[in-house]
NUDRENLO-410747 format. One record per residue (C-alpha): residue in one letter; x, y, z. Coordinates in steps of 0.1 Angstrom, whole numbers, plus 5000, padded with zeros to 4 digits. Example, Ala and Ser with C-alpha at 12.3 -4.5 7.8 and 13.67 -1.06 7.14 Angstrom:
# residues 2
a512349555078;s513749895071;
# end
This chain:
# residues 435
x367621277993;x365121217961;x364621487940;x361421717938;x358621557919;x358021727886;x354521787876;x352821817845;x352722197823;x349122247838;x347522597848;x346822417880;x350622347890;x351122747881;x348422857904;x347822597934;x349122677968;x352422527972;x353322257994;x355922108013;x356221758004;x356021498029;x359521238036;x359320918019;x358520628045;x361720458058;x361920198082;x358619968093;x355720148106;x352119998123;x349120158121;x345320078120;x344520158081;x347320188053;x346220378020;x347620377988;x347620637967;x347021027977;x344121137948;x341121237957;x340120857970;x342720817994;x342621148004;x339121138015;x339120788029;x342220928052;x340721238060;x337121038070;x339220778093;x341721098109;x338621268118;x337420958130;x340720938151;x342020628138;x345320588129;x345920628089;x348820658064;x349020678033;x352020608008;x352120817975;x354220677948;x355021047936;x353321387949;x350021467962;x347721527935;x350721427910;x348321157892;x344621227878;x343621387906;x345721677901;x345721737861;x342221677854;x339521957843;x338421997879;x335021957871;x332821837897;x329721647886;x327221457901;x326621177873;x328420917855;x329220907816;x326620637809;x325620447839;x322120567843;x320820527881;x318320297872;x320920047851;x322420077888;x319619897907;x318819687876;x322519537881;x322819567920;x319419637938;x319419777970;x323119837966;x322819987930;x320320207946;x322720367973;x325620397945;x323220597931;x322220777954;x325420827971;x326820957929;x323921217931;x325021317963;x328621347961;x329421697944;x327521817972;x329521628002;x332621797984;x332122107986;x330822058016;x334321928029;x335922198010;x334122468031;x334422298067;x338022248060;x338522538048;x340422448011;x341622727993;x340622507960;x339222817937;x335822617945;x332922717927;x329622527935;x327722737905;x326522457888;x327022167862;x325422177827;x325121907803;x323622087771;x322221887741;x324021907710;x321221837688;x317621817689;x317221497691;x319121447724;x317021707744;x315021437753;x317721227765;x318121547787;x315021557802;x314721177807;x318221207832;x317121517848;x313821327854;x315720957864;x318421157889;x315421347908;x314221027918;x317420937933;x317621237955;x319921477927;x318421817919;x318521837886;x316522067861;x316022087824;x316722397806;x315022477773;x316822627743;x316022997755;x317522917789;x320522757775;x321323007752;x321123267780;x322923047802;x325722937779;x325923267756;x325523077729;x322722967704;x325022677693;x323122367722;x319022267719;x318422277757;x320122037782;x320021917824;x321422127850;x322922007882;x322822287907;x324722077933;x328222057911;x330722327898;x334622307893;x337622377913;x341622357909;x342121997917;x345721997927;x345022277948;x342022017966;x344321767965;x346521937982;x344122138006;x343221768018;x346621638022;x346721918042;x343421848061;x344221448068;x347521608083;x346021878107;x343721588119;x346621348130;x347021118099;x350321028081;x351321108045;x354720978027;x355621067995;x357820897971;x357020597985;x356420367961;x354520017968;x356019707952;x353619487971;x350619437994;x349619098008;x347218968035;x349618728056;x346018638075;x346118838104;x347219208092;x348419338058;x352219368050;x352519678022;x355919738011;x357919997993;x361820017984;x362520178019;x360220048043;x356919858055;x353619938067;x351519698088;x348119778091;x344219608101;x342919758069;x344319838031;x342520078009;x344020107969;x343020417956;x345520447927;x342320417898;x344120537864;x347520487872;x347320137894;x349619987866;x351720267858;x354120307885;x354319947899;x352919757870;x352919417891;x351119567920;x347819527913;x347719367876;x344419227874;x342619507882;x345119747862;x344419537834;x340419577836;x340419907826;x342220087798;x344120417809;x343120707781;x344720987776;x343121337785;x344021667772;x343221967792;x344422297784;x343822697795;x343223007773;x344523367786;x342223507809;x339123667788;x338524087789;x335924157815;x333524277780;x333723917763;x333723717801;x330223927804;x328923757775;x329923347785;x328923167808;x327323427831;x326523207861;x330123047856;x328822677857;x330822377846;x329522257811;x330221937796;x327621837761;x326421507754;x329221437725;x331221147723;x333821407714;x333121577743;x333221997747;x333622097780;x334722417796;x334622647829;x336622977839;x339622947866;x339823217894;x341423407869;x338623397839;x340823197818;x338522927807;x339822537813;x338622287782;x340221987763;x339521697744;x340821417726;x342521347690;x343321077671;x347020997659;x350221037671;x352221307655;x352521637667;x349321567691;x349521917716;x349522147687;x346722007670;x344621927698;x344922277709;x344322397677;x341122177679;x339922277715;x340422657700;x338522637675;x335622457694;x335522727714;x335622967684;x332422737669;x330522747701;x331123187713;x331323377683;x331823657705;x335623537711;x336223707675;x339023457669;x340323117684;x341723167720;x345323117723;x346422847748;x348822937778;x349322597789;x348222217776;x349221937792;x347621587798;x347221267819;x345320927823;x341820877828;x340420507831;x337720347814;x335720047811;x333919907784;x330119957794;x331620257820;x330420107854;x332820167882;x334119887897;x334519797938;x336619557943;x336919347979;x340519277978;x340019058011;x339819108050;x339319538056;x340719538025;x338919787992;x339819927958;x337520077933;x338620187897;x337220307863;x336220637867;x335320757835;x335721107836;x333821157866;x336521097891;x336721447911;x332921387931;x332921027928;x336320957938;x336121147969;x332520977978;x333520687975;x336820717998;x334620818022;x332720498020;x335320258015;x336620418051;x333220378061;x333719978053;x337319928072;x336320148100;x333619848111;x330319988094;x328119698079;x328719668041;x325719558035;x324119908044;x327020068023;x326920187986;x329519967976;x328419717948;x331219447946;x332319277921;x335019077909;x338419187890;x338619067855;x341419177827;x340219237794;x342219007772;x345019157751;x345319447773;x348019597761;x346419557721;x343219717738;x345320037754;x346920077714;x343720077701;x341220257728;x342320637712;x340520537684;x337320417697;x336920817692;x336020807659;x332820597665;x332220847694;x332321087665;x329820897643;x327520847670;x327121197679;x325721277641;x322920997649;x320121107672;x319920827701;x316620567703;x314620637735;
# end
């Protein structure tokens, strides 16, 4: 019998719903679609092709929820890092323009999931806010808020006075609000969908490990250390962590992005006098730094942030000495820097100009990766659409702009050196941008 799966320190793993872990696959099993990986992409694309009634499993290397999709912030946002939607149809056309519009539309489709299944997730569609951390970049606010409404996203701008009053602070110059998104506990959605895929007839093992996946040119033949699945259609949805538990599985598209490490960690719950005074409305915030500030309150009033550090020695101390005293900078009102319950950490992906990639990895057969930091709303839209592609809908009307897989050279020199790309992230953010 394996042993449980031990998950990260996180507030999340103190406070989701508990559940009962699925058996590893043993023996050889047939079915229509085989997914790999059970984040929030193979979740959805599962839960999309059970509703559907087609038959699905889905093969998790460790736990639901045990990889990104389970330690990140659990902020739900309907935008990418850099990828503005018109760079999108610049690059793709017609195809750029649905990723688009299917990105400005996806914190929307997941909370609407959320509600008809019924997730106990702590979901919270208040809002996500993007503030300006300088004057300059207000402008850089209102030209997104003005390029995603043209693509079908609400999205306002906020002046300073309504930032301040949103925020509770005096610290941001205005910024773009996003009424559609908000945050949630993402290993509690992870695990509210596991639990939806299964109530709808589809198949989950855990601790099942792939070592390989191969197209013998009729059906694909996925193994792991106990068993094999044969299936019509393949969907890899292991993003960030494709090369960590099987680094031979999927090396060429492991290697084209880098895996970075994110910090998240959780203050004590706030008194209901100083909670009155931050964040009001309870949105999800996340500023326009390179060396991002980002927070939201738990179901508890405890509020979730993070960041990133340079060097290696004694990194969780520091870094939640740093995310304190961030939060000290930006709510005076605290009195003092917060002390932090719980910090723990885990891979996002990234890409050097931060597209995400689709990747056609032959017949009914998808992958996407390089989320960015926008993985929780994307993720799950875009499972939906890749089960959308091996279910028999025309790709062509799909928003999934393919590409092909390349490595960066000298990955592994690239994944040494990526932690430091934050100090020009840091440098930038003192220069106001060219518009």
């Amino acid at each position: 019998m394996n042993s449980p799966v031990t998950f990260p320190p996180s507030i999340w793993a103190v406070t989701s719903p508990p559940r009962v872990p699925a058996a590893p696959l043993t023996g050889d099993v047939v079915t229509d679609t085989v997914v790999i990986g059970a984040g929030f992409t193979g979740l959805s694309a599962a839960l999309h092709l059970a509703k559907a009634s087609r038959d699905v499993v889905v093969l998790e290397g460790q736990a639901v929820g045990w990889g990104a999709s389970g330690v990140n912030n659990g902020q739900v946002i309907p935008t990418l890092t850099a990828a503005e939607p018109d760079m999108w149809v610049a690059r793709y056309g017609d195809t750029g323009r649905r990723f688009a519009e299917l990105i400005g539309a996806s914190a929307g489709m997941l909370f609407d999931t959320i509600r008809a299944e019924n997730i106990q997730a702590d979901a919270e569609q208040t809002g996500w806010f993007q503030p300006a951390h300088s004057a300059g970049r207000t402008k850089l606010s209102q030209l997104r808020a003005d390029n995603w409404q043209r693509f079908g996203l609400e999205a306002h701008y906020l002046d300073r006075t309504a930032t301040t009053d949103l925020l509770g602070s005096d610290r941001w110059f205005g910024g773009m609000l996003a009424p559609s998104g908000g945050h949630v506990n993402p290993l509690a959605l992870a695990r509210g969908l596991a639990g939806a895929v299964e109530s709808h007839g589809g198949t989950i093992h855990e601790q099942s490990c792939v070592e390989s996946y191969v197209h013998d040119g009729i059906k694909w033949v996925v193994k792991t250390k106990h068993g094999t699945v044969t299936a019509r259609a393949l969907i890899l949805a292991t993003n960030a962590y494709t090369g960590e538990l099987a680094p031979r599985l999927a090396k060429r598209i492991a290697h084209s992005i880098v895996p970075v490490v994110s910090w998240q960690m959780s203050t004590e719950p706030l008194s209901d006098e100083v909670r009155s005074t931050i964040l009001k409305g309870r949105q999800a915030v996340s500023d326009t730094r390179g060396d991002l500030r980002f927070f939201h309150y738990d179901r508890d009033n405890r509020l979730i942030t993070g960041g990133a550090i340079l060097g290696e020695w004694n990194v969780q101390e520091r870094m939640a000495k740093k995310a304190a005293s961030n939060l000290m900078a930006s709510f005076p009102q605290l009195k003092s820097p917060p002390k932090m319950t719980h910090v723990w950490n885990g891979f996002l992906s990234m890409n050097w100009d931060r597209f995400p990639r689709v990747h056609s990895l032959g017949p009914n057969g998808w992958a996407w990766i390089g989320c960015n930091g926008r993985g929780v709303a994307l993720g799950s839209a875009l499972g939906r659409e890749m089960a959308r592609a091996v279910d028999g809908e025309d790709t062509a009307g799909l928003a999934l702009p393919v590409t092909k897989s390349h490595a960066l050279p000298f990955h592994p020199i690239a994944r040494r050196i990526a932690p430091y790309y934050l100090a020009w992230m840091k440098l930038k953010d003192h220069v106001e941008p060219k518009l």
